[in-house]
Each structure stands twice: as C-alpha cells, then as structure tokens.
VOGU-3710 file (C-alpha; in Angstrom, 3 decimals, decimal comma):
1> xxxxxxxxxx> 0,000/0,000/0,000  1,347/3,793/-1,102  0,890/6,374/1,604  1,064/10,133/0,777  0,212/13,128/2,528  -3,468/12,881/1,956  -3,875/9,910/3,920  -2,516/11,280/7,330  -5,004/11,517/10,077  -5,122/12,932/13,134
11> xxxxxxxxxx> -5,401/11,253/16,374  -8,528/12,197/18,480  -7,164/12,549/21,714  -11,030/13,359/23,009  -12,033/9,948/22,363  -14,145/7,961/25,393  -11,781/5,599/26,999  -12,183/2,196/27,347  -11,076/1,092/30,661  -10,769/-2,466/32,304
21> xxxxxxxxxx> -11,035/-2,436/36,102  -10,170/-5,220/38,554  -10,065/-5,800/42,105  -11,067/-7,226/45,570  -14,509/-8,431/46,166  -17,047/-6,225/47,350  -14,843/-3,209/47,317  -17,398/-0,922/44,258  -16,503/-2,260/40,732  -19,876/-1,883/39,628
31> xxxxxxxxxx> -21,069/0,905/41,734  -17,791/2,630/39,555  -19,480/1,577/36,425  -23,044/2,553/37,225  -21,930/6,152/38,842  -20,027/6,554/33,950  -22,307/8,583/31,782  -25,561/7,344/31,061  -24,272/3,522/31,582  -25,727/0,113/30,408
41> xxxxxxxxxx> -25,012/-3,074/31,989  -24,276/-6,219/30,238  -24,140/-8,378/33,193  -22,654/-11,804/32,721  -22,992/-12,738/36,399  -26,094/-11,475/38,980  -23,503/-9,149/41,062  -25,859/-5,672/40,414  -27,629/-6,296/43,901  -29,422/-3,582/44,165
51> xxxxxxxxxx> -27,962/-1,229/41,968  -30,386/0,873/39,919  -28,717/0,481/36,389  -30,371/-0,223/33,086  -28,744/-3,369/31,733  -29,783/-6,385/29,459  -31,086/-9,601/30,451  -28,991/-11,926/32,627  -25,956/-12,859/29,260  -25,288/-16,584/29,066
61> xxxxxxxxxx> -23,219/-17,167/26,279  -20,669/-15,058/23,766  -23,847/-15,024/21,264  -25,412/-13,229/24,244  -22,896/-10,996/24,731  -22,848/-9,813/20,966  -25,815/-9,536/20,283  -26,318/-7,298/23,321  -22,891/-5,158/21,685  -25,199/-5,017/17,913
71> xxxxxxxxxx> -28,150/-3,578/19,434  -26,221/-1,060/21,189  -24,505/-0,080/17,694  -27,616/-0,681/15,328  -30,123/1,101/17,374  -30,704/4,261/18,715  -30,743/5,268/22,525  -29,032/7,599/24,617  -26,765/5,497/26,678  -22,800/7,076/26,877
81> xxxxxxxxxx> -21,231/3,736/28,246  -21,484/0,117/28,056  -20,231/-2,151/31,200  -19,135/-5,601/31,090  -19,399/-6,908/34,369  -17,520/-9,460/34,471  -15,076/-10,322/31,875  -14,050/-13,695/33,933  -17,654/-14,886/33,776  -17,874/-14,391/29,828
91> xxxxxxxxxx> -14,232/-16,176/29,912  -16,639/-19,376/31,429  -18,851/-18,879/28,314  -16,027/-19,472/26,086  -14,292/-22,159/27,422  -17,313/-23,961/28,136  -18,526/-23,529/24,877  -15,028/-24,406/23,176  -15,293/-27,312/24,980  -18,638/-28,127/23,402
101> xxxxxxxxxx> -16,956/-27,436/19,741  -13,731/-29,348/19,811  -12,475/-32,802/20,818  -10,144/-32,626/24,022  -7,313/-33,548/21,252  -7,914/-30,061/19,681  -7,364/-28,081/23,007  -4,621/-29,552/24,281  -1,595/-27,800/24,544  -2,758/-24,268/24,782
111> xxxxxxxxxx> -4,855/-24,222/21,392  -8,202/-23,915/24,021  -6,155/-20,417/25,059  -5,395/-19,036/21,574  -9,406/-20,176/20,435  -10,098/-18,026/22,981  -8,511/-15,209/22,234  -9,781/-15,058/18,911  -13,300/-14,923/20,487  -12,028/-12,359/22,892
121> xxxxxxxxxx> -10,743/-10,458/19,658  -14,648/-10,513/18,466  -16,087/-9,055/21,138  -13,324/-6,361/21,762  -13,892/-5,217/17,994  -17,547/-5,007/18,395  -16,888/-2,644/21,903  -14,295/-0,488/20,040  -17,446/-0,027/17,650  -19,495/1,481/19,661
131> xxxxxxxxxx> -16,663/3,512/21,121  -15,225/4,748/17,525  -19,041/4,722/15,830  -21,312/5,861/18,852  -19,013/7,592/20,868  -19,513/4,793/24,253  -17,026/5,026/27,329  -16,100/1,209/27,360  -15,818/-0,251/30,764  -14,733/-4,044/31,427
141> xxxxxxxxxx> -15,188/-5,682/35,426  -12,924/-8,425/36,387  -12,407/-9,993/39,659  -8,977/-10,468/40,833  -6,781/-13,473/42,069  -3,541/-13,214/44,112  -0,820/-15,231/41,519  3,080/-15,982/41,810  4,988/-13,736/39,389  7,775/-15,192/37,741
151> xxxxxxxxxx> 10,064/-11,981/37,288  13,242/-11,885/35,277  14,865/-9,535/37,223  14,546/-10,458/40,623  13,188/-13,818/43,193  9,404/-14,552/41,920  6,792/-12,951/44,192  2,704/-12,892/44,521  0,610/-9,881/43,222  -2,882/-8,992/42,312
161> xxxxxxxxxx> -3,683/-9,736/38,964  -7,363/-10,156/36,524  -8,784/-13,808/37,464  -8,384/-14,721/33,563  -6,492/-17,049/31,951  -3,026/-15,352/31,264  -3,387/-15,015/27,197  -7,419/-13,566/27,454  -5,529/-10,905/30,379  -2,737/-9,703/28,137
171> xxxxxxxxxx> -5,191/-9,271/25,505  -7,649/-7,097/27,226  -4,651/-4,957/28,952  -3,189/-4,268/25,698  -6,388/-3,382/24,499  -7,380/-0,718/27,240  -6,481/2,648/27,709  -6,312/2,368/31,727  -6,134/-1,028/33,693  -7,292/-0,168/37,325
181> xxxxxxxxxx> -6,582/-2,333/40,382  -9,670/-1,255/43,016  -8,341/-1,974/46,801  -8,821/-0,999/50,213  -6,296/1,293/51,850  -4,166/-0,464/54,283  -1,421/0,865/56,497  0,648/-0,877/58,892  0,812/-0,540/62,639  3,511/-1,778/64,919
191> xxxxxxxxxx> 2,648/-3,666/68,149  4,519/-5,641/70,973  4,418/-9,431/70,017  4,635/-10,852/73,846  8,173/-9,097/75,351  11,891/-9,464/74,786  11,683/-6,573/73,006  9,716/-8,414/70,369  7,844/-6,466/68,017  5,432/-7,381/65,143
201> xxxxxxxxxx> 3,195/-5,426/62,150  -0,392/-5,668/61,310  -2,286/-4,727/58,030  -4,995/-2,267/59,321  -7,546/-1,029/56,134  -8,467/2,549/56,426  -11,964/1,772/54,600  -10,801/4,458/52,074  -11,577/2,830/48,576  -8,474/3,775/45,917
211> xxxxxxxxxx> -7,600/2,841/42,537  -4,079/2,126/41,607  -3,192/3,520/38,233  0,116/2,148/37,583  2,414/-0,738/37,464  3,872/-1,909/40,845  5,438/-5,062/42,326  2,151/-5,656/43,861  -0,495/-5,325/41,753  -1,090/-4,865/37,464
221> xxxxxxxxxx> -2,300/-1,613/36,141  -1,188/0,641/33,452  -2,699/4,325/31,946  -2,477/6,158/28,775  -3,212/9,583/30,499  -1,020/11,547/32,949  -3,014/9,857/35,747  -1,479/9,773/40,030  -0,625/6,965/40,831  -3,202/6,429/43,015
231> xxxxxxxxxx> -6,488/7,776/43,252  -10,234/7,266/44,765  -12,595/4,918/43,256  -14,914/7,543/42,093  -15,887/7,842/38,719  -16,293/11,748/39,137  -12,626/12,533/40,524  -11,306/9,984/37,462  -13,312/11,541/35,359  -12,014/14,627/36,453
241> xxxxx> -8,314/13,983/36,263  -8,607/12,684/32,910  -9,792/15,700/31,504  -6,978/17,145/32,907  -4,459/15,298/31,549
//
C-alpha cells in the first residue's frame, strides 16, 4: 500500500476511553461503572444487587454478549457507556462452549487459550465499535486473584492480577487505555508481640476505597493519560483527572 500526505489523520485525543477495572470483592466495581455517563449493563454474572442500572437480560453465552454489543450499535438510545461486568464470567462462556466445539485432542496444549482469544478479539472489535461509531465510554469488570509472578529480574513474588487465563488478560490490557486495580487502603501498625523486646506489624484497612493507576510489584495496572498513581474509586474525581491530563 502507497501512503502520501493525503492519507494522514489525526489522532482524536477526546475519544471515550475504554477502561478495564479489577479488584477485591465487594470493594465498588460496579457501583464505579453505574456512577459513567448514562451507563448500560451487560451483566454476565447477577452481582448488580441492588444497583439501579439499566442493563440487558442476565448474558449466558458469547452469542449473548454480541448480540447485546449489535443492538447497542444498530439502534438508537441515549446510553454514553457500556459495562461488562464481568469479563471472567464471559471467559466461562467461552471455554465452556469451546469445549462443546472441539475434541479434548484439539485443546490440548494451549490451542483452548489461543481459540479463545480469537473470540475475545470478536467481542473487543464489536466494543471499540461502539466507542469509535457511537461515541460509548467502554468499561470491562474483572475480579482479581492473588498469583506468583515469575520476574526476570529479581526472586518470583505474589501480586494482584485479573482472574483470567493469562493469554485472554494480556489481551484485554493491551487493548485498554487504563487497567485499574480497586483496593482498600491499608497501612501498617507496629505492636509488641509478647516481650523481649519483640515487636510485630499488622495490616490495618483505612476503609478508604483507591484505585491504583500504575504498574507496581504488587499489583497490574497501566494508563495512557497523565493519571497519580493512586487515586479514589470515584468515577467523578477519574473523570475529572482525565480531563486534565
């Protein structure tokens, strides 16, 4: 293909983000999602409680999940942003139904992971649809699991990472403009562990709710904006700061 000068385009730098957010149970993840513009729930798990949200019928499958994505794109309404909640359920749909499709023979080895991705790869071009076409703030929910990291650098160690399988992860982080990791606050406090001068620390949580932006030893996250480090988990002060940036 021969480029010239006619075919440069400029980025839009205004464009809704699409943002995957992870973390501990019970800390908010969807309360985050519902508090987006205008949101719209495609729920692939019954975690709303008793969240007042619009959002389709309980999904069950990947055909759910898309067809809930082309209604959103072919029709007209006036919802702003379209929440997944959560991306590890739908990863059950598609193993499950891979598992349906294929002999054991033909997911052996890691082909079930790379089948996978390719399904992944559907729905994420259907969301960036809406986000490029209808101008829809993308948000994806994940729970999280604590998992040894195998670092090249230094001794392995735990962290917090998505509960998905480690292919269908890397795919949706690449994908994102900001992974968040949603956790309590937690400071340390020293105490006397029985004399001789013994002395031990305890993990105390604040109950102040925070979203880590960036990459640490502990935790994944990443952002495309100039966003702190860490921050509440409030949709209005995010919202906020990436304006800002």
């Amino acid at each position: 293909m021969a480029f010239d000068l006619q075919s440069i385009q400029r980025n839009k730098a205004t464009a809704a983000p699409r943002i995957f957010l992870y973390g501990v149970e019970g800390i908010g993840k969807s309360t985050f999602g519902a508090m987006a513009p205008a949101p719209i729930f495609i729920p692939t798990e019954d975690g709303l409680g008793r969240l007042e949200v619009d959002h389709f019928p309980l999904a069950k499958s990947t055909d759910d999940i898309m067809s809930a994505i082309a209604t959103l794109y072919q029709e007209q309404h006036d919802f702003k942003t379209v929440v997944i909640d959560s991306v590890d359920w739908a990863e059950n749909f598609i193993f499950r139904e891979l598992e349906s499709q294929y002999d054991a023979k033909d997911l052996a080895y890691g082909k079930s992971a790379v089948l996978a991705a390719d399904k992944w790869r559907g729905i994420i071009e259907g969301l960036d649809a809406l986000r490029n076409d209808r101008g829809m703030t993308v948000i994806l929910i994940a729970h999280c699991q604590i998992k040894r990291f195998e670092s090249p650098e230094v001794e392995p160690y735990d962290r917090y990472q998505p509960k998905l399988q480690d292919r269908s992860s890397a795919i949706l982080r690449e994908w994102a403009d900001c992974v968040l990791f949603a956790n309590w606050q937690t400071v340390t406090k020293k105490e006397d562990a029985g004399g001789f001068n013994k002395e031990r620390y305890r993990g105390i949580s604040t109950g102040q709710r925070l979203l880590h932006t960036s990459e640490r030893p502990a935790h994944m996250a990443k952002n495309r904006y100039a966003l702190p480090d860490t921050i509440p988990l409030d949709w209005n002060e995010f919202s906020k700061l990436i304006q800002q940036s």
